[in-house]
N, C-alpha and C positions, 0 to 999 in steps of 0.2 A: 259366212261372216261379212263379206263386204256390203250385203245388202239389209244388214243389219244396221251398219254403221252411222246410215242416217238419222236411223229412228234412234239412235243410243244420241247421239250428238243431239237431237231433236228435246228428246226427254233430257238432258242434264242443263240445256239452257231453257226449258220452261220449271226446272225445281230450283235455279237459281232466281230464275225470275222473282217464282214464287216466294222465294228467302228474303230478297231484297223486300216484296210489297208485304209479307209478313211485320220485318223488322218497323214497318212504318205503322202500326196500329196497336194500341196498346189494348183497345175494343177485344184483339183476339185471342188475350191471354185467358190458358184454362183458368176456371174457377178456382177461386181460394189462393190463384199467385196473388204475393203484395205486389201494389203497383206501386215504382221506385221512380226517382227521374234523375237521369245523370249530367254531369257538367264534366268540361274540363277544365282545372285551374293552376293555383299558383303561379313558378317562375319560370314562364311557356316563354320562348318565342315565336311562337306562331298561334292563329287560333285554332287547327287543329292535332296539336298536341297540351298536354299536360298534365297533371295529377286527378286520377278518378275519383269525384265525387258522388256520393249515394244522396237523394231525398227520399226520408224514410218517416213516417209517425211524425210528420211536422220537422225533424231537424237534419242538416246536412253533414254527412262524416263521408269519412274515406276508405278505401278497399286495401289490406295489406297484401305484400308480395307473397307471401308464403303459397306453394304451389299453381302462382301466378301463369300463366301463358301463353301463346301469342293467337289458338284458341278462344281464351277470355277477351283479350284486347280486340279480338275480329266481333266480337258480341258488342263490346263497349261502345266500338267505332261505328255500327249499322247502328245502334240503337238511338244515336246522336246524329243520323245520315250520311255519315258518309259509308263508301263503298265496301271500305275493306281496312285492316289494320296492317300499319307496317312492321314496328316495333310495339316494342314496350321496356319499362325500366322499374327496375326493383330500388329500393332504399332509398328515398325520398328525393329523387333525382330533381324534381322541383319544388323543392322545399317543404316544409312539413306541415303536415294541415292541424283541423284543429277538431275537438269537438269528438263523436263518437266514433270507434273503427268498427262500420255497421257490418262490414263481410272480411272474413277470413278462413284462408286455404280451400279458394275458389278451385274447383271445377267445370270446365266447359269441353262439352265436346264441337263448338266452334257454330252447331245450327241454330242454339236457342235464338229467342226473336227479342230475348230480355235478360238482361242477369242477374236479374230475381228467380230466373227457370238454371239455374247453373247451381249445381252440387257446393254446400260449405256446410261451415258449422251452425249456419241459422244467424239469422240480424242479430249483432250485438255480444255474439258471443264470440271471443279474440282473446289472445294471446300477447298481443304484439301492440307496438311503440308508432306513432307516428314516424318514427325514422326509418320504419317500412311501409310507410305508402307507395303504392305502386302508381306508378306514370303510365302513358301509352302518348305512340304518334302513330295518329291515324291519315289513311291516305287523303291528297286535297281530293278527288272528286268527291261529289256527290250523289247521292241516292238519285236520281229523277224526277221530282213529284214529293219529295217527303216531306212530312208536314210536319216542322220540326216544334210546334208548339204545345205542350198537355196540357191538358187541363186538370193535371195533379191537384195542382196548389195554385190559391192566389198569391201567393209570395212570389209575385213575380221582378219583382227590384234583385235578385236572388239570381234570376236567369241571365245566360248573355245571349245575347243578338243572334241565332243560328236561322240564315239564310242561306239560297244557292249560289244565289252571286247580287253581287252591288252594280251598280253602275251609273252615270252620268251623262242622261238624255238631253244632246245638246237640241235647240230650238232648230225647226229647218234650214232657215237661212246659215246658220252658222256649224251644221256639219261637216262643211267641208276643211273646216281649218282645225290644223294639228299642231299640238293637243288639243285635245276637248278640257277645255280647262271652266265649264259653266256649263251647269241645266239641272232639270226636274230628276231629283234624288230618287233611284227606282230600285227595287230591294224584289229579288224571283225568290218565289214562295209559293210551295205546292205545283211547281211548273207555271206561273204566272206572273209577269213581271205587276207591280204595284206600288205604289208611292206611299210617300210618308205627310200625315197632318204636320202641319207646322205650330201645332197651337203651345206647344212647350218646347220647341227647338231649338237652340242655344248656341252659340258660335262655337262652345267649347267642341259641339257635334260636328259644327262644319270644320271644324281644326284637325279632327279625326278622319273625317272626309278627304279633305284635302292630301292629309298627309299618306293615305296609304292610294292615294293615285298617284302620287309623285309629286305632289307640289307643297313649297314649305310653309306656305299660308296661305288664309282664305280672305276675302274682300266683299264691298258690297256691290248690286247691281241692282240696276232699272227694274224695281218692282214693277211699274205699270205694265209693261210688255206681259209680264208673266199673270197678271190679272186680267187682261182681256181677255189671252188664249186660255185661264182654267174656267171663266166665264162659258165660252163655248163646247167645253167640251166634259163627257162625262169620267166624271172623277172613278179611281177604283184605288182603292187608300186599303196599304195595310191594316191589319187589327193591334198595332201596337204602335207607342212613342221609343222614344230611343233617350238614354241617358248616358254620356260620357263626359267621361274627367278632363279631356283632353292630351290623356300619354299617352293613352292606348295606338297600337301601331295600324289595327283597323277596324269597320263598323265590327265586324266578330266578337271583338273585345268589349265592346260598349254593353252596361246591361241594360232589360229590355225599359222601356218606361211605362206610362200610362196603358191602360187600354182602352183601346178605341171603338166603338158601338159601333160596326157597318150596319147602319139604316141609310140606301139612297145615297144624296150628297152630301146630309145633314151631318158629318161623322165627323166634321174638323170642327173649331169655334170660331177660326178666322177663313174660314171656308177655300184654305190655299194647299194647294201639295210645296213641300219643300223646295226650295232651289239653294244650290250651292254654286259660288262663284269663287276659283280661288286664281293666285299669282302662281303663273310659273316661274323658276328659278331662270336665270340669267342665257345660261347654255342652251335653254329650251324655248325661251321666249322667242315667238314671229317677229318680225322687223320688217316692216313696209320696205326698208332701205336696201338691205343687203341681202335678206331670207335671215333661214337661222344662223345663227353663230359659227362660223364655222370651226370651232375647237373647243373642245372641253376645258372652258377656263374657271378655277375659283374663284368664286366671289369676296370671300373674307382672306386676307395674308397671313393673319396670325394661324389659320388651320388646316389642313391638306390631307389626301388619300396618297397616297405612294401603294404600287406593287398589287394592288388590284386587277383580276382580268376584263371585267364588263365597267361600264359606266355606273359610276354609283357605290363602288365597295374600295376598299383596300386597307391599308396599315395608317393608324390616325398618326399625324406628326403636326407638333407645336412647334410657332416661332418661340423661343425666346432666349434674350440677351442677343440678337442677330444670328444666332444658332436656332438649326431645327433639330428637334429631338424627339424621343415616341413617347407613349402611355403607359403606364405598367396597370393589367390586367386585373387585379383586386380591386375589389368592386363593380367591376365594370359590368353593365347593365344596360336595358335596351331606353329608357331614360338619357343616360349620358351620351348612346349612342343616336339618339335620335335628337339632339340638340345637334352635335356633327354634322350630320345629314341634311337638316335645317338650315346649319349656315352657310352652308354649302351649297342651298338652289336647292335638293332633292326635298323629297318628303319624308314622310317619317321613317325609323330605322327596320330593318326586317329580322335582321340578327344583329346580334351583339357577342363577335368572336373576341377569343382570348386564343395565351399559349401559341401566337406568332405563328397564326394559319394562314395569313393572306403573306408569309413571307417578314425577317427578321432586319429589323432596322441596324444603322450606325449610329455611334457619336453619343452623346444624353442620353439619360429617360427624367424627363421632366416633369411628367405626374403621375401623382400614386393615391388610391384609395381615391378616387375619383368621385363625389356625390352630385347630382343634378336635380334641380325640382322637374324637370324637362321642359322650362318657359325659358330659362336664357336664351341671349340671343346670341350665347357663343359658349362653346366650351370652355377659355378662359374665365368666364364669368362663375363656373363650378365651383364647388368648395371641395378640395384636394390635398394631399398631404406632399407638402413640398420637398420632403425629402425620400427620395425613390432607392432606401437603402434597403439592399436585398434583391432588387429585380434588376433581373437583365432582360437580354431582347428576348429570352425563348417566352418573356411574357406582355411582350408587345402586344397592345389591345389591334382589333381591327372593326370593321362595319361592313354589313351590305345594307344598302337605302335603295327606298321602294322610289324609281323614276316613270316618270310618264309615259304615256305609249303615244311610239313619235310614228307608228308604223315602220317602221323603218327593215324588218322583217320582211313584209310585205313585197320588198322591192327588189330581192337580193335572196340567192340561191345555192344550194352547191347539190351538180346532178352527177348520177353516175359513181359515187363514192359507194365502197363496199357498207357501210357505217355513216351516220350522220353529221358525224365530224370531220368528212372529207370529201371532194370532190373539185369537178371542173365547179370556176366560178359563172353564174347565170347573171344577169341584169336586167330589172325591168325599164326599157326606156319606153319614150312616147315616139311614134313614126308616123308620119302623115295624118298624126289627127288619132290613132291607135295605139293603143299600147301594146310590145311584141319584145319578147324576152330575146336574149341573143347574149354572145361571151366578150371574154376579156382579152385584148392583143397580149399574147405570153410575154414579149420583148418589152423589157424594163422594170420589169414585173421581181418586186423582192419581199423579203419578209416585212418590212415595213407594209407594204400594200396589202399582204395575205395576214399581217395582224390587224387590221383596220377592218376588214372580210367578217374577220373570226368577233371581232369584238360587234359588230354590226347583229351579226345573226345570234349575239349570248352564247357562243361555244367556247369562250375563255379567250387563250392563247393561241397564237401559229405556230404549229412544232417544225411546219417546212413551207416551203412557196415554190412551186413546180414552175415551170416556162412550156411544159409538155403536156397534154394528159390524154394521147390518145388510148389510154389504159381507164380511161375513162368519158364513155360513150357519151353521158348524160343524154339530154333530149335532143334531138335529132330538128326539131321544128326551132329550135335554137343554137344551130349552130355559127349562125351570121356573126362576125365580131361587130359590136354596138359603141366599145369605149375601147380607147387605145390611147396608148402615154399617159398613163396614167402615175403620177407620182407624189405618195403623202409623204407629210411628216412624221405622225405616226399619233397625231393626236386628234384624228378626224372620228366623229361620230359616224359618217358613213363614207362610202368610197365615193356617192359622189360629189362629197367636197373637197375630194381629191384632185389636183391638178390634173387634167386630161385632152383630150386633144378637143372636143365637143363634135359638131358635126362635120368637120372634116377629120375624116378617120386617118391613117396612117399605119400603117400594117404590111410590112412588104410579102412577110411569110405568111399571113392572113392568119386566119383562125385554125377550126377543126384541129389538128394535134396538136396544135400550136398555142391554143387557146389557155388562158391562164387558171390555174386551178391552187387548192391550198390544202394544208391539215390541219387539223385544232387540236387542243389540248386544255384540258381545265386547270391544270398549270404549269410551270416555266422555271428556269434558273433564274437570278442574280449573281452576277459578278460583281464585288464590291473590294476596291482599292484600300489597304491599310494606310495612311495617310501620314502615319507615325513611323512606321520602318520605314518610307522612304525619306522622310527628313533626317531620320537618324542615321542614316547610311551612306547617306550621300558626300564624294571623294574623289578625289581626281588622282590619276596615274598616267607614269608617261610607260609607252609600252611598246619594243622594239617592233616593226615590222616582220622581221623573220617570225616574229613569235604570232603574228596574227594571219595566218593563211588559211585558215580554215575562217576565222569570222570574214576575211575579203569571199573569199568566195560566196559569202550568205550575203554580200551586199550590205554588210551591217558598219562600212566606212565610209566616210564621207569622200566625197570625186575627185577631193586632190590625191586621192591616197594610190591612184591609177599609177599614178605616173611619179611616185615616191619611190625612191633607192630602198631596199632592204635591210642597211641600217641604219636607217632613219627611224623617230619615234613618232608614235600617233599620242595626242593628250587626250583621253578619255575618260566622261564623269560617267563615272560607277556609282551603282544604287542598287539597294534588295526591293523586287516587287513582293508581296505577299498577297493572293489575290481568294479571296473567300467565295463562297455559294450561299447565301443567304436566301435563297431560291426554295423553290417549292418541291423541284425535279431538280435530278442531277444535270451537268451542262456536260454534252456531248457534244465531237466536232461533228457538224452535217455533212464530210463526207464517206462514205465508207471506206474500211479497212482497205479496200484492196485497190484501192484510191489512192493511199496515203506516198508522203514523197520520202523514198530513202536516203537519208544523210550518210553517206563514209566517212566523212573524216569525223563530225558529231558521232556517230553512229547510234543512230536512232531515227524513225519515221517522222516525219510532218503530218501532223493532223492536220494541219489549218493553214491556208496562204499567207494569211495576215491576224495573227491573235494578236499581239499588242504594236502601239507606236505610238514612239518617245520625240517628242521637240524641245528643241530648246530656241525661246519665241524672246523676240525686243520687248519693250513694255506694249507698243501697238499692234502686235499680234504678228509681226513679218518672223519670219524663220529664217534664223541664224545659221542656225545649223541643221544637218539634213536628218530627218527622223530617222529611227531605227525599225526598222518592222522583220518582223521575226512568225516564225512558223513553231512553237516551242513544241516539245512532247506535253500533254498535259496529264499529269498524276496527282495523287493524293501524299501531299508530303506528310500532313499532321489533318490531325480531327477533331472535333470536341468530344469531351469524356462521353463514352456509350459511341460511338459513332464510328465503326467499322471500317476502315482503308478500301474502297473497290476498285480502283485503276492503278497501274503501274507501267512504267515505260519500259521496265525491264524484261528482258525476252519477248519482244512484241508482243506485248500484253495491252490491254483494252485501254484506253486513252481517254479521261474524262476528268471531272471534278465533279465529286460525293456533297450533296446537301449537311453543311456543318462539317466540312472541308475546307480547307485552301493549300492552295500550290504558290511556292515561296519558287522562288529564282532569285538565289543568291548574286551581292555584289563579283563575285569571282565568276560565273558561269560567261561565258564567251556571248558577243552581242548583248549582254545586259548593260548596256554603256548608248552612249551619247557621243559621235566624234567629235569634239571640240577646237582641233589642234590652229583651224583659222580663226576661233573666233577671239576679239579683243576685250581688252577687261571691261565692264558694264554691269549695268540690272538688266537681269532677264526673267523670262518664266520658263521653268520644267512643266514641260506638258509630257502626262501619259496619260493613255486612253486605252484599255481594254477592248477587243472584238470592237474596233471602229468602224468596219464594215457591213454590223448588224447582219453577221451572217449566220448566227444562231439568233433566235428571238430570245431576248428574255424580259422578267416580268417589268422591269423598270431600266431606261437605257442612260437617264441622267447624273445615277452615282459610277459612272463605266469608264467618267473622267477626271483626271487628280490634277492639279497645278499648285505647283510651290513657286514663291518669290526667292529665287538666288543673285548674288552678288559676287562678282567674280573679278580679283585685283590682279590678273595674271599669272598668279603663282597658288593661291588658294583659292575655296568656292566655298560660301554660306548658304544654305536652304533653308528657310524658314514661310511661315503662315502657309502649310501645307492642306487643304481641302479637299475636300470630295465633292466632285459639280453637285449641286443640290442641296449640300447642307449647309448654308450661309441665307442670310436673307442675299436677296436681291441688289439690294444697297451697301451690302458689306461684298458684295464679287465685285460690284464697280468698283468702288474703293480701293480693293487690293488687287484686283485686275483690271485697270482700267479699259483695257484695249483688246478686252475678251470679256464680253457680255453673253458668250452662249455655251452652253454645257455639252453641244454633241462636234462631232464629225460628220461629213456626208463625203466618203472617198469611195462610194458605190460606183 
């Protein structure tokens, strides 16, 4: 048997071979099949998924689901080039076609080369409703060589665009600069890269262009340059034009246009290959000055991503009335979301999520039934239904937009991890003239830094950030540390515009197990502050001494309270936190159980050093009085409807907060107070902050902090204009906060 094994392996990847260069010829079908040509369409987002359509006898219809299967879809998806099918979806999952239902209750046993060779009841003869057309999404590769064009039909305005890949051939001199934002438009066909006549080309095409490389519009350039060099050199020009609307999210989408006569060079009218020049967005763009940008900033205030893990996606939120507030999901569409995207710097949209995937807002929902032509130049420009009665956040719109390739991959690594989403961190720096990869000094090294890693490389979220990893080897020829002190904020596109030490290193423990490494996650919690129960709860109590020995012990009084008599009273402002998961993953403490600090007189574990702390701040930001910082058990006290209880403190039991959960800490629970008893009557601000030591990662750290404006005559306290950092315009936090213009803490 063993020595069979090679020739069995041998023979099953030259009968796949064989399938694959099958599926690409339609020359091979026996005799007397009809010859069909497929598309995919309707309400796709992507170009290869969507609703299978048949060309049949001149007209195009659809394939019903009825004994559909993923079989048939592996036929659908080769016969259009690509490799293989993932899914498929019954009942009209992209909307309903039109016209005739030319196949019905297909059979495939998964090798034909056509599904015209697959078992039904014969073209035309059906049962069934367009509300069962069947869909498929098929995988992105491509066949190698396939030549996605027939010669069916001249009904070619009918087709869309099936190439291997696109791409944008910047001129020599200008390769080296990132992104490649200009060059000769070049389209791999039949395994050959080939350009496009420009003799009907259209900006609506370069718009399309632009957008699914990541940039939100396109611009003009120096035709002469590009006429001298297509002067010199010999043209090789696709056999088609290209026709788009300009929504389309890429050239895929666009359908095919004219055909083009390859004779020689003779084949264009203005005897040019294509060039596209587009603008990068803001975040992206080079600057002679500074480099790039160093932070992912919006360009427009009235529109923003929140709770996103990579560059480019997350939960849409609008200003308005100085409140920010989300989208509700009806209608929503890759249109409206690629208007987002657009004003945003990015390019056009890739998906258009609904149902509160990228993570579930606060406060408003301020648009409903959302319409776009997809030219404004901003989402408010839309036409919408101003009253979002009926939707909540579980239907908060979101986006992911198509951004440029900054390389930034290229430079950065994680080696040694069981899995791709983990490992020691790598760095590619320049050394004497070479470039030579090498690690990260572990010392200072936190989740902030290991989420900037994770979002660099598109692995999402940091579920942890290690200071150790001799449990992971990674490469040996890299184990020198290269970068050390390194310290972001957490809005950096890559680490290295991270604060860092540059070429004087500093590392006392040096690298090797010491060296910094991280985990990913493609998603994360949110913790988000109710901003209403602690206005409404907010109370002052005088409270004997004898009676608080257990909160002294937790350090949750202030320093006069050392050297105070026992029957003396502390004056303490009491408040209910309520504190949600609006997260994607439930929020767990990172350390383990057996970790955890036992309280007696509380009696119950400490998960966490530091989960929340309370100030109470002058109007210029000095602290009055001393924070509270508390180690609470965290449990599921309440859920929303359908949403299951998984944590509980009782009987040391698992310790977390459930997605569509929150954990309330009642005004009466010991340490949920403020020690007051020194301070004098005034305006102040209540400051709480959630996990202020970013010692869990989660998806968004700006709603983590609350502040209410109180007024205090000695005897009584007022809490009012109570907020969540982040949901205010800009100019409404100064306003009511003068003297705290920033939404986080850094007590790392």
């Amino acid at each position: 048997m063993p020595a069979s094994c090679p020739l069995l392996c041998l023979y099953a990847t030259l009968l796949s071979v064989w399938a694959l260069c099958q599926a690409q010829s339609h020359t091979r079908l026996p005799p007397g099949t009809p010859v069909i040509q497929l598309r995919l369409s309707g309400d796709k987002r992507k170009h290869y998924e969507g609703r299978v359509e048949v060309y049949h006898s001149g007209e195009w219809g659809t394939v019903c689901d009825d004994d559909f299967s993923i079989q048939a879809a592996n036929v659908v998806c080769r016969e259009l080039g690509y490799v293989e099918a993932v899914s498929w979806s019954p009942s009209s999952k992209y909307g309903k076609g039109e016209g005739r239902i030319w196949l019905d209750n297909v059979h495939c046993t998964g090798q034909e080369i056509s599904l015209a060779l697959c078992g039904s009841n014969g073209f035309g003869v059906s049962d069934c409703k367009h509300s069962e057309d069947v869909g498929v999404v098929c995988s992105q590769r491509r066949i190698p060589g396939f030549k996605f064009i027939s010669t069916l039909t001249n009904n070619i305005e009918s087709l869309n665009v099936q190439v291997e890949e696109v791409r944008l051939r910047a001129l020599y001199s200008q390769r080296k600069r990132i992104p490649v934002a200009e060059g000769y438009l070049e389209v791999k066909d039949g395994g050959k890269w080939r350009q496009i006549c420009d003799a009907y080309w259209t900006d609506m095409n370069s718009r399309v262009v632009c957008g699914m490389f990541g940039f939100p519009g396109e611009k003009g350039y120096n035709a002469k340059v590009y006429k001298l060099l297509s002067k010199r050199k010999k043209k090789n020009y696709w056999g088609f034009g290209v026709n788009c609307t300009g929504n389309e999210a890429s050239l895929h989408e666009c359908k095919l246009g004219h055909k083009v006569e390859l004779k020689g060079n003779a084949t264009c009218e203005k005897g040019l290959p294509v060039v596209v020049s587009c603008v990068p967005g803001r975040a992206f763009a080079p600057s002679h000055a500074v480099g790039f940008s160093k932070a992912y900033r919006v360009e427009q205030p009235l529109v923003r991503l929140r709770g996103g893990a990579n560059i480019g996606e997350g939960r849409v939120e609008v200003l308005k009335n100085r409140d920010w507030g989300t989208v509700c999901d009806d209608g929503w569409n890759l249109q409206a979301a690629t208007v987002v995207c657009r004003e945003l710097g990015f390019g056009s949209a890739k998906e258009a999520l609904s149902g509160g995937k990228l993570g579930q807002g606060m406060g408003p929902v301020h648009m409903n039934e959302v319409q776009c032509s997809g030219f404004e130049k901003s989402l408010t420009e839309c036409h919408f239904n101003r009253n979002a009665l009926g939707c909540s956040h579980e239907e908060d719109a979101s986006v992911r937009c198509h951004v440029p390739d900054m390389g930034f991959k290229q430079r950065l690594r994680l080696g040694g991890g069981r899995n791709p989403y983990e490992g020691r961190v790598e760095v590619l720096v320049e050394r004497n003239g070479s470039l030579v990869w090498g690690t990260v000094c572990g010392e200072t090294w936190g989740t902030i830094e290991a989420a900037v890693v994770c979002r660099q490389l598109g692995l999402g979220f940091a579920s942890n950030a290690f200071q150790e990893t001799w449990y992971w080897p990674g490469d040996a020829t890299a184990d020198g540390v290269v970068m050390s002190g390194v310290r972001c904020s957490g809005t950096e596109m890559t680490l290295n515009q991270c604060l860092h030490h540059g070429k004087h290193l500093k590392c006392p423990r040096g690298g090797g197990r010491f060296a910094a490494g991280v985990s990913c996650s493609e998603t994360a919690p949110d913790l988000v502050l109710n901003a209403q129960v602690v206005e409404h709860t907010t109370y002052l109590e005088d409270r004997p001494m004898y009676a608080l020995q257990c909160a002294n012990e937790e350090n949750c009084l202030s320093s006069s309270a050392v050297s105070a008599s026992q029957s003396s009273y502390r004056r303490l402002l009491r408040f209910s936190s309520q504190i949600h998961n609006n997260g994607q993953s439930d929020f767990r403490p990172r350390a383990a159980h057996h970790s955890w600090v036992w309280h007696e007189c509380h009696r119950h574990y400490h998960s966490m050093e530091v989960f929340t702390h309370y100030d109470l701040l002058s109007l210029n930001g000095t602290n009055v009085a001393e924070g509270h910082k508390a180690s609470f058990c965290l449990e599921d006290t309440q859920c929303e409807e359908g949403i299951e209880k998984r944590y509980e403190c009782a009987n040391f039991g698992q310790q977390g907060i459930t997605v569509g959960c929150w954990d309330t800490y009642r005004h009466d629970i010991d340490c949920q107070w403020i020690d007051i008893t020194d301070v004098t009557p005034g305006d102040y601000i209540l400051q709480v902050v959630i996990n202020p030591n970013y010692e869990v990662v989660e998806s968004d750290f700006t709603n983590n902090i609350l502040k209410c404006r109180c007024r205090y005559d000695g005897h009584r306290i007022w809490t009012y204009n109570c907020h969540i950092g982040g949901s205010m315009s800009s100019q409404s936090e100064e306003s009511t906060f003068p003297g705290l213009v920033n939404n986080q803490l850094g007590h790392r």
